[in-house]
Structures are given as structure tokens and as C-alpha cells.
N, C-alpha and C positions, 0 to 999 in steps of 0.2 A: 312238475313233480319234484320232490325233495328228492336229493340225492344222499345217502350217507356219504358217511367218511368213510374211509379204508381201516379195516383193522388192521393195526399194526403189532404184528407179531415178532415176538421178540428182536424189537427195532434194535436197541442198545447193543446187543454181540453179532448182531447181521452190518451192523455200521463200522462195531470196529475191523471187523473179520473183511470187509468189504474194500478196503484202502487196500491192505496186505497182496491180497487175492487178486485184483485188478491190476496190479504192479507187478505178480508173478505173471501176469497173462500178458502183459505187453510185453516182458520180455518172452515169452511165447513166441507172441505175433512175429517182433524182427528177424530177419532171416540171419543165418552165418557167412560171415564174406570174410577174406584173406587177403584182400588189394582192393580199395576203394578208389573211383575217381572223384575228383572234388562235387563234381555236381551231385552224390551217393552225401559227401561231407556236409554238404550243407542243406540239402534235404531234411536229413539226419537232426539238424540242430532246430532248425525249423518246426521239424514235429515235435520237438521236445518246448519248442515255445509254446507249439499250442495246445500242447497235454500241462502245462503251466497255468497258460490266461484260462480258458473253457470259450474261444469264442464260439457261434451259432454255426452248423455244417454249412450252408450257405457262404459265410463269411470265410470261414477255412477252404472251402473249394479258388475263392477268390485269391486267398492270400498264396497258398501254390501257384496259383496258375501266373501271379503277379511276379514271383518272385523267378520263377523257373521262365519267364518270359523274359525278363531282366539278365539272365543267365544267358540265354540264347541270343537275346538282339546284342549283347556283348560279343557273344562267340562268332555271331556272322560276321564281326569286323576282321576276324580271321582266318575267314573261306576264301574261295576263288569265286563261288557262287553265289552264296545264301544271303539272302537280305533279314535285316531286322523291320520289327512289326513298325515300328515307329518313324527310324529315322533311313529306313532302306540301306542302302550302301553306301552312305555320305561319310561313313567312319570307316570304311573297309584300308584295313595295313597293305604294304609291300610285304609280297610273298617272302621274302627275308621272313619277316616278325612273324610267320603263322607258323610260331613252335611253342611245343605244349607249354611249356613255363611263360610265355606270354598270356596263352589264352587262359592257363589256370590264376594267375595274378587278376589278370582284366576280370575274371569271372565272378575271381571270391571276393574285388570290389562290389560288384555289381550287386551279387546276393546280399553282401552287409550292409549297402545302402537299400536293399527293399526290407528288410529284415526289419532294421531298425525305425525304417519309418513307420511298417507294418505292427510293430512290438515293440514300442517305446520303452515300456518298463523291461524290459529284456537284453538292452544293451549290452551290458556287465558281460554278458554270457557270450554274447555274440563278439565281445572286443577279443574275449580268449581264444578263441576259434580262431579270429583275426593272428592273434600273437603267437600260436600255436604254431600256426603256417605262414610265418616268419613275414607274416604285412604290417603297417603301419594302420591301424583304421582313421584316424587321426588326418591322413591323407588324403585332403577334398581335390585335388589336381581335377582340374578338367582341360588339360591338355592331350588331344588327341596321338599327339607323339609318344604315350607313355600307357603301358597297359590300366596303371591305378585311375589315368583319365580318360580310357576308353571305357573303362566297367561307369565308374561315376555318370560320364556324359549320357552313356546306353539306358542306365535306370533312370535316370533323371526323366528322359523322355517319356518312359514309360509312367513313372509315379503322376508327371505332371497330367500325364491325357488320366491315368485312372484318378486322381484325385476328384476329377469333375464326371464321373461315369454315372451315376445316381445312386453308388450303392451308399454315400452319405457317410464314406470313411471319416473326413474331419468334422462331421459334425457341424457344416455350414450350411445343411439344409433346413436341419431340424435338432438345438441341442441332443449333445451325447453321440458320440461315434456308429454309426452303424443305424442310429435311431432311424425308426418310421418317421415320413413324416408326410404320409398319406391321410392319414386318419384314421386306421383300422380299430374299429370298436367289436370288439366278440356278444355275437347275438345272443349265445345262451350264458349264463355264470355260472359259476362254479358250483351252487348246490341248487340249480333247480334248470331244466332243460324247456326251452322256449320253442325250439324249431329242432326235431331229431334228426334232421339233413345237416345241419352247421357246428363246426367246432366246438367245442366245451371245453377252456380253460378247468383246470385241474387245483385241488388245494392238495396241497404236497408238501410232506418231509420235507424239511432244511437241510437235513444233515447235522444241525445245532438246536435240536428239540423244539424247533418252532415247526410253524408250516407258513407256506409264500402261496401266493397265487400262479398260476402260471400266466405268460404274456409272450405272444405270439411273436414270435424271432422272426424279423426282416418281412414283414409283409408287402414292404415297399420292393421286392428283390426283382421282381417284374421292370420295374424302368432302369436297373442296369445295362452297360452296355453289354453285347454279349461276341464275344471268339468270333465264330462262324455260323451265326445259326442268321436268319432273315430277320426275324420278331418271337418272340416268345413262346408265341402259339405256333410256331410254323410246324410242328406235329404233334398235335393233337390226339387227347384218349379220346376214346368215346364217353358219353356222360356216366356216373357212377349212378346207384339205384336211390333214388328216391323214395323217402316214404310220407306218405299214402300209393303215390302213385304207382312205383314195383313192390306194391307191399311184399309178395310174394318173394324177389328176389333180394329184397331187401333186408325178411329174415332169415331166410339161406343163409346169404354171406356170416349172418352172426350167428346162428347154428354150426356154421362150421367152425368156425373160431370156439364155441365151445367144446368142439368135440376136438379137437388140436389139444385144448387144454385138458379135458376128461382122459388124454391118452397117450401124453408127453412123455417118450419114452427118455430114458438117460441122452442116447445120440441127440435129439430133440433138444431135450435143455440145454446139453452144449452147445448147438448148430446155434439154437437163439441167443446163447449167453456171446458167444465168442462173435458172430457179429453184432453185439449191440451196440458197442461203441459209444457207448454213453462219455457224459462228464469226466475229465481227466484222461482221456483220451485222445487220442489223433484224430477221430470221429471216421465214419465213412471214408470220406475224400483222401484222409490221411492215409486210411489202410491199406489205399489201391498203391499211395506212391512207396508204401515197406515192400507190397508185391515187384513192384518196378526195379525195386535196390536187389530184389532177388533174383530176378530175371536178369540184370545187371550183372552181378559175381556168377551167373547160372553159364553163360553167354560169353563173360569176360571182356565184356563193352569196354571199349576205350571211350574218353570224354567227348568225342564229335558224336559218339553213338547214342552215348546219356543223354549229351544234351536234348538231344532233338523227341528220342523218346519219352522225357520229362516233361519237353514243352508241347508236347501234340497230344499229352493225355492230360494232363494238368488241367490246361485246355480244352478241353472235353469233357470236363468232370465240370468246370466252370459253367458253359454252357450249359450241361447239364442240371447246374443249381438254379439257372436262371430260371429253365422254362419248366421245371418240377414246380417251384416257388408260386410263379404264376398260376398256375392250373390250383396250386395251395389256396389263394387267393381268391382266384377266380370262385370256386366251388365252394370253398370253406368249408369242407366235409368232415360230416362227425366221426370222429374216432371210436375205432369196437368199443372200448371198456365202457365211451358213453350211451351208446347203441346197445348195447346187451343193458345196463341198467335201466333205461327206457323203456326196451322191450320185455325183461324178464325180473323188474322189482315186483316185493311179493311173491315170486313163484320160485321153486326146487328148483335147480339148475345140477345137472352131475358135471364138475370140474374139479381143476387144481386148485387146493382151499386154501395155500399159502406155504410157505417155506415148511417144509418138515411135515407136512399134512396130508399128502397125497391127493388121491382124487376123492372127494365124497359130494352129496348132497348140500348146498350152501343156496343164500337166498339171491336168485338174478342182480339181487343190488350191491351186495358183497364182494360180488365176482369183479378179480383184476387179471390183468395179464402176466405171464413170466418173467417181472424184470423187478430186477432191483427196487427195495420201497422209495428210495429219494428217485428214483426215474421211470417213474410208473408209464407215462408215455409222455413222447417228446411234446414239445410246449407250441404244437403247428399243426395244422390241420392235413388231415388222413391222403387224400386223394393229390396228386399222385405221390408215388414212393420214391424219397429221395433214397433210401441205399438200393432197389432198385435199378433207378436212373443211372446214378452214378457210377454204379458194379457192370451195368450191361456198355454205358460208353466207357467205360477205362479199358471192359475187357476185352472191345473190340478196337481199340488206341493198341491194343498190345499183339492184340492176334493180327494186324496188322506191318505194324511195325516191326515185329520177326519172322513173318511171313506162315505162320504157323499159329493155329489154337493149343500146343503142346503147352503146358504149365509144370506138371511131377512137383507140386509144394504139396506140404504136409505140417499139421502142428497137433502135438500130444498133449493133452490135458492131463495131468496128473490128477489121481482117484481125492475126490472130497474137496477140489479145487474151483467148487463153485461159489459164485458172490450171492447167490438166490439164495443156496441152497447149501453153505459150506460146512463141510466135515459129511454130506451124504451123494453130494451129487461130482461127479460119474462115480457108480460105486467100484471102479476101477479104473485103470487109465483109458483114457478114450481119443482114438486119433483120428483126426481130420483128414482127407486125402480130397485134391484137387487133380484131377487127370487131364485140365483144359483151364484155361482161362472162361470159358463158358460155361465150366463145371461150378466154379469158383461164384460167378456173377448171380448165375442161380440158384445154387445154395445160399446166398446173400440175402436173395428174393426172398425165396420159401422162409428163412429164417425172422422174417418179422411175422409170417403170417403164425410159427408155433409161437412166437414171442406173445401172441396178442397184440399186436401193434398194427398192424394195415390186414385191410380185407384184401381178399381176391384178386380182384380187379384192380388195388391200389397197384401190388405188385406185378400182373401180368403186362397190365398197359403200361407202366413207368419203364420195363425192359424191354419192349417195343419201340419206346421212344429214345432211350438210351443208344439201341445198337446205330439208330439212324442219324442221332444225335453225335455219335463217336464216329460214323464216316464220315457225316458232313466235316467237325472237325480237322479229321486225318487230308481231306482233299485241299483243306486251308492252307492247313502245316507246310502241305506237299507245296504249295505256292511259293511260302518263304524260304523254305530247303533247296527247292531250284531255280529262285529267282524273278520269278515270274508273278508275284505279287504285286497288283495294281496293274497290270500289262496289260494288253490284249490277248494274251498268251493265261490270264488268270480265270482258270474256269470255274473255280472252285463255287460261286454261285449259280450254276444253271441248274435247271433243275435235273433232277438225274433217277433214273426207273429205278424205286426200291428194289425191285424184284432181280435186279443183275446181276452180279458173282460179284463177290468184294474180292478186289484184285490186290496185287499185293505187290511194293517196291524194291523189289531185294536191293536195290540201289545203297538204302539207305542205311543198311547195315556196312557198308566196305568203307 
């Protein structure tokens, strides 16, 4: 079947209005702190690189979890106990050197060297960070005797093992950094649907009055290494609805997604707009580590506390992109907007008709989701949901590690400060409140499902697999935090009864 094109309703003032509005909302997003530790510092710079470049949330989950790991296998050379992921305690100081201006020295080496390898074109920014906080970056020392060559040594180790992980960072698998180099060819194209089970690449807004095809980001993300998980699949959804064969449940799922959109209240639009995380953004991955900076100044973490809490969700979110990816892959499931035009081209559909339109009658082929026209839906296929995934293991990396589900964050949308929908949507200010870190994770959920962007099932199963995804991590962490990584003494792979109480290490806070 032919697909239309998207009417594009007054693209020109929704695109300039669109930069402005996304920029008032990140500053939104980040929390207020009064005393930062460095590992908050360079966080901080990090997400400003990748609200910069635009890489793919997969690749951003990675780049955290590289960089915050680099952070940490530095910092255990200044514990009594903790080992790093890489080189265990073969760099561990005399108790003398384990004071904070060694470890903060070693560390912001450490970050500037994943930084920069991570973000080439971003150096400039990262040397003033460097100069800011009175380093040298300039300073390749890899003498163990000195903190600038215990940070160097620590990420070296780490860059070296991730350089060869599969996720095809240098581009020596397959030209271009990041590239597939599996093969992945998309069954259906863009204007005409071949199989309604499989992905459908999108023709899309430029942003520069063209339109691009879309092209499926990391397909290859499945043969990374991964934190703590077994294999990719090691928790598994169950399968998504197939059609012919659940026809039935198959048009459910997109019957509801219609009716999401026929009755998208204000709260609604902003739940879906402000997790969208689209382009120029921190994405997903990034937004859990702004939650982390808050919880941080919330708590008033010293840097043994950051660190550990950065590198055990990071890590977790990591994971988490692996084995989302995979199951992306595996299934290759069609996305609602391509599903409802499938099922309902030629016929009346009652939805949202597009910016400033409200809800009326429009033809099943017309019909898009809540989001921005240049980011109609992300350029990956449907089943499972990475802001799911990622929201249910970071939120459980965190109820965790403070031994508490408590969260008390909040963020106010100012009236008409929508990018959909700006100068009408909220038609007053509109506040967000998170009572839990679990509150947070699933309002993440739900908010792709008003979005138009994942059915049902993408989001229920993906937060299923998240939670168990974010303890198997936190049991990992807990290996390297007490030394017992690689030991006998290292349980963190046996298998372990989902159904148990997640317990909690107040340890890790003192």
C-alpha cells in the first residue's frame, strides 16, 4: 500500500519556535545544586557534548557508562577496598595519597581522556573544563606515582578493552564510527508497507526543508559487550502481537494509541513532550544521569558516593541499551504511525490532526503521533522500549543505592512552552511531580505510549526488563565496591529468584 506523506503544518514557525523552546526545557530538566563534586562536573560537560554531536541513545548510554567507568576504576586506586573493572587493584595508592584532591586530579584526568576520545570534535571545550580546574590536559603521564597518571593509566585500560567491544566505535568493523556492519536491510520502505509486523523507515523533515529517509541506528548493538547482563536475551519479553495472526490484539494495541491521541489532555502533551528527548538533547540515558546530579546536591554526596552511584547506573542503562537493541533487531516491529496507516488508510479515524487542530476526524493515513514534525518517530524499530528500559533500570540503580524509592523532583512547564504546539500548549503552567523514582520511571513509560510512539506491550515489557536489568547490574557494582570481583567470593552471576525483596546496601552511602 502507498503511504502518504505527512502534512506539514505550519513547518516554518514550529521549526523556528522549536530550537528556542527545547533550550528553555533543558534548562527545565537540570536540577539546582550549590556544591558540586567533580564527578556532577564532568557529567555535566559530557551531556552538553552530546546535546552538541546528536549521537543514537544506544551509543549515549555507552558513552556514560565509558566515561563514568573511567571515573571509577581511577577512584578505586584510592580506596582500601574497591577494585577497578579493568585493571583490579594493580594501581591501588598508599593510604597517605587517598585525599580528595588526589582523587579529584586522577579522576578529571581520567574523564578528559574518555571524553575526548569519545568526542573528538569537542576537545576545545573539554581542554577549558581541564584549565578551569587548574589541570594541564596536555599531560599524558602514565606514571603511577602521580594522580594525572593514575587517571591516564585507569581509562587507557578501559578505552583499550571498549575500543574492540562490537559497538564499532573506530569504525574498524565496518567504515564510519558506530556503523552497522551486520547487514540490516529494512523489509518495508518508506512509502509502501511490505510486511505490517516490521519496521518502516520514515521520510522526514530535515529541519533544512528537505526530507532524509530514516536509517535504523546501531542495529548491530546486540554483539556489544555488555556490564552485567549473561547475553542479550537473558530477559526476555514475551513476543509482540503479530498480524494476521493476533489480528485481534493487534488492532487493540492501535486503537488505543488512537484514542491516546483523540484525548490528549494538556498534562498528556506535556508528559509526552518533556520525555521525548528527541535531537539536541541528552536523550534518555542522559536524563536519568541530570536525575542522579539531583539526588546528588538532594543527599549532599561526597565524590566516593557519586562516584559509585554514576558508575552502577550508567552501567545499567548500558545494559540496558544492549539488550532493548537486541529484541529492536530481533523483532523488527512495526511502529504505531506505521500500523495505524496500514490498518486505517482510507477510513475516518477521530484524533489529534496536528499542531493547533485539536482532535477531529482525519483519514487513518494522515494520522501521526504527538511529536515534533522533524522527529515524527525515532529512526528504530518499535518493540522493546528503550526509554522504558532505561527509566525502569536507572530507577532501580537509584532506589537502590539510597536505599529508598523517595525521589520529591519536580519540573514546571511554563504556559505555551510547547515545541508541538507553542504559544497554546499548557494553557497554563503545568508541573510535573515525581513522588518516587518509580513514579518517574513510569511516567517515562506511559509517556511514549500518549506520544504515539511504542504500543503497550513495547512499554510494559521493556520496564520489566529494566528493573531486573538494573539489579542484576547493582549486584555487579557491588563486586567492584567490595573487592570481590573475579573472586570466589563474586556472586554477582548466579542466578537469583526475581521474586525476592531487593535489598539494599546502606554501606554504600557512608
Amino acid at each position: 500500500m502507498e503511504k502518504p506523506r505527512f502534512r506539514l503544518l505550519a513547518v516554518a514557525t514550529v521549526l523556528s519556535l522549536c530550537t528556542i523552546v527545547m533550550l528553555a526545557q533543558a534548562e527545565a530538566h537540570a536540577p539546582k545544586e550549590t556544591k558540586e563534586t567533580i564527578v556532577v562536573t564532568w557529567n555535566k560537560a559530557m551531556l552538553q557534548a552530546i546535546r552538541d554531536t546528536h549521537p543514537g541513545p544506544p551509543i549515549v548510554a555507552r558513552m556514560l557508562a565509558i566515561t563514568h567507568t573511567c571515573m571509577y576504576d581511577t577512584w578505586a586506586a584510592y580506596d582500601r577496598v574497591a577494585v577497578g573493572t579493568r585493571l583490579g587493584g594493580i594501581l591501588r595508592r598508599p593510604v597517605s595519597e587517598h585525599t580528595r584532591s588526589n582523587k579529584k586530579k586522577a579522576m578529571s584526568f581520567a574523564a578528559y581522556r574518555a571524553l575526548a576520545d569519545l568526542f573528538p570534535t569537542e576537545v576545545a571545550k573539554f581542554n577549558a573544563v581541564m584549565t578551569q580546574l587548574g589541570y594541564d590536559p596536555t599531560d599524558t603521564s602514565t606514571d603511577p606515582d602521580t594522580p594525572a597518571g593514575v587517571g591516564n593509566v585507569a581509562c587507557q585500560a578501559v578505552l583499550d578493552f571498549r575500543h574492540h567491544d562490537g559497538s564499532n566505535q573506530l569504525g574498524d568493523l565496518h567504515p564510519g564510527a558506530y556503523s552497522d556492519y551486520t547487514n540490516y536491510t529494512p523489509v518495508n520502505t518508506w512509502d509502501h508497507i511490505n510486511d505490517p509486523n516490521r519496521w518502516q523507515p520514515l521520510r522526514v523533515p530535515d529541519g533544512d526543508g528537505g526530507f532524509a529517509i530514516q536509517q535504523f541506528i546501531a542495529p548491530h548493538w546486540t554483539n556489544v559487550i555488555p556490564f552485567a547482563l549473561k547475553r542479550p536475551d537473558q530477559f526476555a519479553p514475551k513476543d509482540p502481537n503479530f498480524y494476521p495472526r493476533d489480528a485481534a490484539q493487534y488492532l487493540k494495541q492501535a486503537k488505543q494509541i488512537l484514542d491516546y491521541s483523540a484525548n490528549l489532555t494538556d498534562r498528556e502533551k506535556v508528559i509526552a513532550e518533556y520525555w521525548a528527548d528527541g535531537p539536541s538533547s541528552e536523550l534518555p540515558p542522559g536524563h536519568w544521569t541530570l536525575f542522579a546530579e539531583f539526588v546528588s546536591g538532594r543527599d549532599h554526596h561526597t565524590l566516593d558516593q557519586d562516584v559509585k552511584m554514576f558508575f552502577a547506573m550508567t552501567n545499567a542503562v548500558f545494559d540496558a541499551s544492549i539488550s532493548s537493541w537486541h529484541f529492536k533487531r530481533f523483532y523488527d516491529y512495526i511502529r504505531p504511525v506505521s500500523a495505524i496507516h496500514f490498518l486505517f488508510s482510507g477510513q475516518q479515524v477521530q484524533a489529534w490532526a496536528g499542531p493547533g487542530l485539536g482532535t477531529r476526524l482525519i483519514d487513518g493515513a494522515d494520522w501521526q503521533p504527538y511529536q515534533a514534525l522533524t522527529f515524527v518517530t525515532p529512526p528504530f524499530a518499535e518493540y522493546v522500549s528503550g526509554h522504558s528500559i532505561f527509566s525502569a533500570s536507572a530507577a532501580r540503580i537509584l532506589k537502590l543505592f539510597t536505599g529508598s524509592d523517595r525521589f520529591g523532583y519536580s519540573v514546571t512547564i511554563p504556559a505555551g512552552q510547547s515545541f508541538v504546539e507553542p504559544g497554546l500548549v499548557p494553557a497554563s503552567d503545568l508541573t510535573l511531580r515525581w513522588r518516587t523514582f518509580g513514579d518517574a520511571a513510569d511516567e517515562a513509560g506511559i509517556s511514549r505510549r500518549y506520544g504515539g510512539i511504542h504500543f503497550v506491550d513495547g512499554d510494559l515489557q521493556a520496564r520489566k526488563m529494566g528493573k531486573k536489568i538494573g539489579k542484576q547490574a547493582w549486584r555487579k557494582a557491588l563486586t567492584f565496591f567490595h573487592g570481590t570481583a573475579g573472586t570466589p567470593l563474586d556472586d554477582s552471576n548466579r542466578d537469583h529468584d526475581d521474586r525476592e525483596d531487593d535489598y539494599e546496601d546502606r554501606d554504600e552511602r557512608d
